[in-house]
C-alpha positions as CSV (number, residue, x, y, z in Angstrom):
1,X,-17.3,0.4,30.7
2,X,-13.6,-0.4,29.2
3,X,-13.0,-3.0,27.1
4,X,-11.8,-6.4,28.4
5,X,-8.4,-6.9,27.6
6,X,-6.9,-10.2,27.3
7,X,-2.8,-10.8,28.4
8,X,-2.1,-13.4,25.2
9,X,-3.4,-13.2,21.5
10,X,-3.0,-14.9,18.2
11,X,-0.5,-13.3,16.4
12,X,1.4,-14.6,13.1
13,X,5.4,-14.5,14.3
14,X,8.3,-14.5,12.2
15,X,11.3,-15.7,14.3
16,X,14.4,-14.9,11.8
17,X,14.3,-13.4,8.5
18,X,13.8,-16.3,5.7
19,X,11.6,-18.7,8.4
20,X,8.1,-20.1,8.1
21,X,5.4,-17.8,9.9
22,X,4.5,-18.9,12.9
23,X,0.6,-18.8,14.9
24,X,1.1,-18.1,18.2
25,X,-1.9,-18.3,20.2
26,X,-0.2,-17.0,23.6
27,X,1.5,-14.0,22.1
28,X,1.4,-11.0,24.8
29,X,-0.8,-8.2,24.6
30,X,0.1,-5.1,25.9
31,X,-1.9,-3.5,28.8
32,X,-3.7,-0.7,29.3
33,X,-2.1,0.7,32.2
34,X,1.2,0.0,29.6
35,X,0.5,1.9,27.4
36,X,3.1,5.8,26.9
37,X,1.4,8.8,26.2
38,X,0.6,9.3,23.2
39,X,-0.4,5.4,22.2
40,X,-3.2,3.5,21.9
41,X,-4.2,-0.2,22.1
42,X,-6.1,-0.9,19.0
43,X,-8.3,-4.9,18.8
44,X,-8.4,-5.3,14.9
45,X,-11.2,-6.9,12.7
46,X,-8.9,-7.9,9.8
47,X,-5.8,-7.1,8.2
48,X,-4.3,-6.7,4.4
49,X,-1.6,-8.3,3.0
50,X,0.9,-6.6,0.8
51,X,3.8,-7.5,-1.5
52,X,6.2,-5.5,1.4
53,X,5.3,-7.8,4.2
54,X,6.4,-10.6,1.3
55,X,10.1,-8.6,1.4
56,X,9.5,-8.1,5.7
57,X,9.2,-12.2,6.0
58,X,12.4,-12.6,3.2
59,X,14.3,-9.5,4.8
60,X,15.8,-9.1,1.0
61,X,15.3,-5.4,1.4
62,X,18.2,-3.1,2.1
63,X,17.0,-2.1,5.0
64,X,16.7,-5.2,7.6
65,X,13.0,-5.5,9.8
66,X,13.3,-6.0,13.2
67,X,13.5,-9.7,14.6
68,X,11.3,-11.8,16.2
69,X,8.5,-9.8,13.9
70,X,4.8,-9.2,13.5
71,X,4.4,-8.3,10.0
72,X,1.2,-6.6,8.6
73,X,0.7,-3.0,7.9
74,X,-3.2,-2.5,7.3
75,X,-5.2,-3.5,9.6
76,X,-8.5,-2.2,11.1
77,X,-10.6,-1.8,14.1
78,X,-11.1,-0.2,17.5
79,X,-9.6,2.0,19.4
80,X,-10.0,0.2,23.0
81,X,-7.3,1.8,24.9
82,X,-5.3,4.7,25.0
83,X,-2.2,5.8,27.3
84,X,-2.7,7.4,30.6
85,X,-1.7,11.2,30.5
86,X,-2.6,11.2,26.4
87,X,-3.0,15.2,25.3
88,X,-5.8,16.1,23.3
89,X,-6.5,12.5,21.5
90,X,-7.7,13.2,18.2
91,X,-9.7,9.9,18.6
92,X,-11.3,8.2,21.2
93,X,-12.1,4.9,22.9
94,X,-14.8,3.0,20.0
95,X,-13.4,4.8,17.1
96,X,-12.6,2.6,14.1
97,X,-9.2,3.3,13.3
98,X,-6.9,2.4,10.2
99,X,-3.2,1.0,11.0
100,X,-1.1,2.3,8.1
101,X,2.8,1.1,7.1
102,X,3.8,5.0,8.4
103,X,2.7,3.8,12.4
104,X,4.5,7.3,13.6
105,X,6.8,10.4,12.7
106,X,7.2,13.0,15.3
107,X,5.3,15.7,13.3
108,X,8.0,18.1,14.2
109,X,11.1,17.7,11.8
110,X,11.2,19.2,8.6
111,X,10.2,16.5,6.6
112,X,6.9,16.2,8.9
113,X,6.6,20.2,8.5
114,X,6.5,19.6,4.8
115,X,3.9,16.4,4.3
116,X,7.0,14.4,4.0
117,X,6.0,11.9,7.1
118,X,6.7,9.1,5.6
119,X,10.3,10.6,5.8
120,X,11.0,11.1,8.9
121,X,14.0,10.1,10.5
122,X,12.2,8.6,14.0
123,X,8.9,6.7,11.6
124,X,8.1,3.7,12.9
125,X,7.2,1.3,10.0
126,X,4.3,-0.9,10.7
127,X,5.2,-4.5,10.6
128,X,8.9,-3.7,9.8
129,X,11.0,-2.0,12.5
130,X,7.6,-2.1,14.8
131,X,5.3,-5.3,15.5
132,X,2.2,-5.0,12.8
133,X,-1.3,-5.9,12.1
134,X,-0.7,-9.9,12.2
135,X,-2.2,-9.7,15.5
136,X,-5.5,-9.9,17.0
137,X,-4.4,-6.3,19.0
138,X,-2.0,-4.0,17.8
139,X,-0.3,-0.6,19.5
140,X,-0.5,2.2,17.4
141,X,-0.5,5.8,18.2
142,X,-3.2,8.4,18.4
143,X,-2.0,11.0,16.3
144,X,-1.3,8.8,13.4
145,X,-4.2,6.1,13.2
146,X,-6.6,7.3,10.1
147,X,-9.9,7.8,10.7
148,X,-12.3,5.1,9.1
149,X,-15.7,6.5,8.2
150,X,-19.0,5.3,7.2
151,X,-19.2,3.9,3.9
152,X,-16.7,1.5,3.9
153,X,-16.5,-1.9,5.4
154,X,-13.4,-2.9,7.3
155,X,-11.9,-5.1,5.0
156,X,-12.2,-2.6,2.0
157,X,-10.7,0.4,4.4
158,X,-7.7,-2.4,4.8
159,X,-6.3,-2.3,1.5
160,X,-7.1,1.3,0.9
161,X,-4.8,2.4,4.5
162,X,-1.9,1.0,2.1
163,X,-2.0,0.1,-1.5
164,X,-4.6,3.1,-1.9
165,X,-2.9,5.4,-0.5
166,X,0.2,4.8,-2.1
167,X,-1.3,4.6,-5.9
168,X,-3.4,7.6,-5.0
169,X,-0.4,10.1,-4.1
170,X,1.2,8.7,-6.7
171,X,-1.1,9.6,-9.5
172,X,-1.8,13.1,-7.1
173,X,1.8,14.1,-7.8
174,X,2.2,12.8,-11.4
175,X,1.5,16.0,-13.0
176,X,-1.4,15.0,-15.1
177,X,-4.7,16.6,-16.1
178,X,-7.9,15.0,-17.0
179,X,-8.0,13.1,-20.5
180,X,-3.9,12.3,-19.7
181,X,-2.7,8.9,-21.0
182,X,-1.3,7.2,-17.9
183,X,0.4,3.5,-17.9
184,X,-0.4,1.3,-14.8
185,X,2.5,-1.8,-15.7
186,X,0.7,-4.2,-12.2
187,X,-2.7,-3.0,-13.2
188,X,-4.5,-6.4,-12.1
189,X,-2.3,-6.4,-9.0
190,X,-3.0,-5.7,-5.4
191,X,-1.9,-2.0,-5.7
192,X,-2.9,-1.9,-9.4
193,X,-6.6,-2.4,-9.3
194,X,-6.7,0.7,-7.1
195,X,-4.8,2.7,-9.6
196,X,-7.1,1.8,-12.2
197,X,-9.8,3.4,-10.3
198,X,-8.3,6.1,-8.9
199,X,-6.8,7.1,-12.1
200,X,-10.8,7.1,-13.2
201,X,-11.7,9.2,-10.9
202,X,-9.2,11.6,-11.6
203,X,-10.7,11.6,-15.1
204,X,-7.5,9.8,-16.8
205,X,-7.3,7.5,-19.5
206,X,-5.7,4.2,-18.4
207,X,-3.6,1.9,-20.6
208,X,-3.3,-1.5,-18.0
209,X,-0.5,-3.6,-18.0
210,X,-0.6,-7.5,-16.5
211,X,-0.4,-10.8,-17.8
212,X,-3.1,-13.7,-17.8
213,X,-7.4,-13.5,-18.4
214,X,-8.2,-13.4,-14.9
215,X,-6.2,-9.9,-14.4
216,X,-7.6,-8.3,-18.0
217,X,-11.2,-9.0,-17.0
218,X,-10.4,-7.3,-13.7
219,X,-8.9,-4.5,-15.2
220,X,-11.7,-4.0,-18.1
221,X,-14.2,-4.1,-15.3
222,X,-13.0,-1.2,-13.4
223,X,-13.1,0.8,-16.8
224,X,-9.1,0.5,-18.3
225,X,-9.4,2.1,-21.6
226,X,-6.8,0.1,-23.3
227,X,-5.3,-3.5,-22.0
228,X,-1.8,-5.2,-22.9
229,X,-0.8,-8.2,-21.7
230,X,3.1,-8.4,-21.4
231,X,3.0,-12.1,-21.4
232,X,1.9,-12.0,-25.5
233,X,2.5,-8.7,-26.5
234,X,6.4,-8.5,-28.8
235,X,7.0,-4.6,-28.5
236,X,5.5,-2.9,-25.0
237,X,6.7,0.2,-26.2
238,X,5.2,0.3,-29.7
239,X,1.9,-0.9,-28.5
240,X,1.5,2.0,-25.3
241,X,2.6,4.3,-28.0
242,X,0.1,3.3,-30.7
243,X,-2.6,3.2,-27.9
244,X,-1.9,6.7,-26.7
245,X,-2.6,9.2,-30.2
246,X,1.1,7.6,-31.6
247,X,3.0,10.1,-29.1
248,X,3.4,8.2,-26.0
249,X,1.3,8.1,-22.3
250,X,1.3,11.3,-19.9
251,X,2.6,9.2,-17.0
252,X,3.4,5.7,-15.7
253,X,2.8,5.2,-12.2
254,X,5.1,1.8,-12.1
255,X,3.3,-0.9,-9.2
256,X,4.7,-3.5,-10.4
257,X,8.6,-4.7,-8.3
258,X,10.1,-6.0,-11.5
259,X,12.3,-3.9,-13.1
260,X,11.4,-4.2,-16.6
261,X,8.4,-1.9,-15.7
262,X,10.6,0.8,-15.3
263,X,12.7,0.6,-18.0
264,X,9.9,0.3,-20.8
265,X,8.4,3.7,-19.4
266,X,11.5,6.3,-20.2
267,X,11.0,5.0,-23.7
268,X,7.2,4.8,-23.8
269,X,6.6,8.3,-22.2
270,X,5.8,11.3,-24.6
271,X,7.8,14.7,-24.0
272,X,6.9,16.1,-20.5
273,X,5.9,12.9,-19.4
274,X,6.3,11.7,-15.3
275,X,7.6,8.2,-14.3
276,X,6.2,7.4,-10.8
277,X,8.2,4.9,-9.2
278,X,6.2,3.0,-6.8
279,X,7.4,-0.4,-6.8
280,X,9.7,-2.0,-4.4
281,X,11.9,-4.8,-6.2
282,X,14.3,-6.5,-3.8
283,X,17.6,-5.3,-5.7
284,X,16.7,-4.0,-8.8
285,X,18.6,-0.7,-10.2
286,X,16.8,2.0,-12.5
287,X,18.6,1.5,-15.7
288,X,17.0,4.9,-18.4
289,X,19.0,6.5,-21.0
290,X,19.4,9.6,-19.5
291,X,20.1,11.3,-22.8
292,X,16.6,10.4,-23.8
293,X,15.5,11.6,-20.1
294,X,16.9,14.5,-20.3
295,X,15.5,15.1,-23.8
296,X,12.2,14.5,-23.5
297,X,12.1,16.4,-20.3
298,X,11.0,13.3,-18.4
299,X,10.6,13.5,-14.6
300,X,11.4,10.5,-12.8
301,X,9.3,10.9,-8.8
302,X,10.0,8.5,-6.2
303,X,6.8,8.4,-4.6
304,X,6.6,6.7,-1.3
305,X,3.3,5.6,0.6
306,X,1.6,9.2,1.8
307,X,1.1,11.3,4.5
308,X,-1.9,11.8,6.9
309,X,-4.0,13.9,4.7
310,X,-3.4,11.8,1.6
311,X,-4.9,8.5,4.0
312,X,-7.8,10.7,4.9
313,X,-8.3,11.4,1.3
314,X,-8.0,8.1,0.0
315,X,-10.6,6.4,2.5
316,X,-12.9,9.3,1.7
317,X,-13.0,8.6,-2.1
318,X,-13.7,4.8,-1.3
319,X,-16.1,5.4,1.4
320,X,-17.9,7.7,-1.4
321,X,-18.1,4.8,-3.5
322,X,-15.6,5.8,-6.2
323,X,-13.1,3.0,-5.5
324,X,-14.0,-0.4,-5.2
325,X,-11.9,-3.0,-3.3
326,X,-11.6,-6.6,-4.6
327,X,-9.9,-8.9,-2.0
328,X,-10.6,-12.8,-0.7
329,X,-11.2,-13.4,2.6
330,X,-9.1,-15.8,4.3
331,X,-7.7,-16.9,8.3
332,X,-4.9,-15.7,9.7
333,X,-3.4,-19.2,9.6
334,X,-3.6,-19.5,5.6
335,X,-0.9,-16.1,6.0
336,X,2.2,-18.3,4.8
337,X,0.3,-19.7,1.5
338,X,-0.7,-16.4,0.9
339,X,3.1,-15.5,0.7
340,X,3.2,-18.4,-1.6
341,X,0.9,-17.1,-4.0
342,X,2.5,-13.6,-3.6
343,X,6.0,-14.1,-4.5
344,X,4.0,-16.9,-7.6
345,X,2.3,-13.4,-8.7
346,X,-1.1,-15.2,-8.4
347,X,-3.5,-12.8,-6.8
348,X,-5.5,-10.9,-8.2
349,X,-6.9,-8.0,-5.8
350,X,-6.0,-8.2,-2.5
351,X,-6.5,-10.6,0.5
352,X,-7.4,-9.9,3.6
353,X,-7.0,-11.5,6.9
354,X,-9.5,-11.8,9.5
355,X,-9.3,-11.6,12.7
């Protein structure tokens, strides 16, 4: 028997870029019988909330979000409906499914062809140029949805769709090898305390940057090697390069959106080494000398959310119990003081919104 499917929700609403959020508790759900080829009607259990849906609610990006907008791009639950005339659905009606900021690509154009989907010139962005997970039902579509498996509760699987998946393609593509020195500037952060973790796993040596108690204890508990707090510490530089044998880290995978966090690690990186630039800030430039750059044979790697594959990975390590997910609970309607806290650089972890 098919789900019931109600015609109005609850759904956090952002009228014009720079406004409050706003509840809505008779916010339309789309139908069933709605529903193109291809998509799928998904009734979430909760939802994660990241530094871009911060920038989505400001619109300071260069890039403007669609308006009136339902941010939120990691959410999870069921599949409850799925378009009439749908070809060989890789998932079915009951599957838990993960929402992810990349809601489609066409899977056809060369950057698709490559494992570039995030690039594609038709990708929808979840809670950006689409409506997002800030709702109690969502319409994603079958081909992209991730796959949640056993292991992993909801509200862990949330954060991973997201800030896991971004740090872990990151530190996939950073050209290290086990033992590597690599510099996590964030570290206590939403995307950070993944890093940490993944890093782990990938059998690197982490040197954590943050500022404040809460965020060092965080990151000594998920097994940093080496801690610096920026807020006390004179000479960044000096200190990562003392830390790591006197010549400098392996990598920086930068999750921090100030800038400063990229312009320490050109100097801080030994010979060879590879700057991942993950971080969004609003309107920030890269400022490196490139004479040292080009020098030290430094790499500098835009590296933007992942693919398909590197979600199915990321879950997959988590579910296996290699990365652990600290977030707070809280309502949907606590979303604007979470954005508060956000743009204060208070959390530690992630929150997550249920549903």
């Amino acid at each position: 028997m098919a789900p019931s499917i109600p015609k109005v929700q609850r759904a956090a609403v952002i009228a014009q870029t720079g406004s409050k959020v706003q509840v809505k508790d008779d916010f339309p759900v789309k139908q069933p019988e709605e529903l193109a080829p291809g998509e799928c009607l998904v009734r979430l259990h909760c939802t994660g909330v990241c530094h871009t849906d911060l920038h989505a609610a400001l619109g300071d990006w260069p890039i403007p979000p669609k308006v009136p907008l339902v941010g939120g791009h990691e959410g999870v639950g069921e599949v409850v409906a799925i378009g009439r005339d749908t070809a060989e659905s890789p998932v079915k009606i009951g599957d838990r499914v993960g929402i992810k900021w990349i809601a489609y690509s066409c899977l056809n154009c060369e950057q698709c062809r490559k494992g570039l989907e995030q690039n594609c010139a038709k990708a929808k962005l979840s809670g950006y140029t689409t409506d997002g997970t800030f709702q109690q039902y969502v319409v994603s579509w079958v081909n992209c949805v991730t796959p949640i498996p056993e292991g992993i509760d909801s509200e862990a699987a949330a954060s991973v769709l997201c800030a896991g998946v971004t740090v872990y393609r990151a530190l996939k593509y950073s050209r290290t090898l086990p033992h590597d020195w690599v510099v996590l500037p964030g570290a206590g952060g939403g995307l950070g305390h993944l890093a940490v973790q993944y890093a782990k796993y990938m059998g690197l040596r982490v040197i954590a940057i943050d500022g404040g108690e809460e965020k060092r204890q965080l990151c000594e508990k998920l097994g940093a090697d080496a801690w610096i707090d920026y807020t006390t510490c004179k000479d960044i530089v000096a200190e990562v390069k003392r830390i790591a044998d006197g010549k400098g880290a392996h990598a920086a995978v930068v999750t921090t959106a100030h800038p400063s966090g990229y312009t320490q690690a050109v100097d801080y990186l030994r010979e060879g080494g590879s700057l991942m630039a993950v971080g969004l800030p609003a309107k920030a430039e890269l400022s490196a000398s490139i004479f040292f750059t080009v020098f030290k044979s430094i790499t500098i790697s835009g590296s933007y959310v992942g693919n398909r594959q590197d979600a199915i990975e990321a879950v997959n390590i988590a579910a296996a119990g290699k990365v652990k997910v600290y977030y707070a609970a809280k309502p949907l309607k606590e979303l604007e003081s979470v954005y508060d806290d956000l743009a204060k650089g208070k959390i530690a972890g992630r929150i997550i919104l249920q549903m």
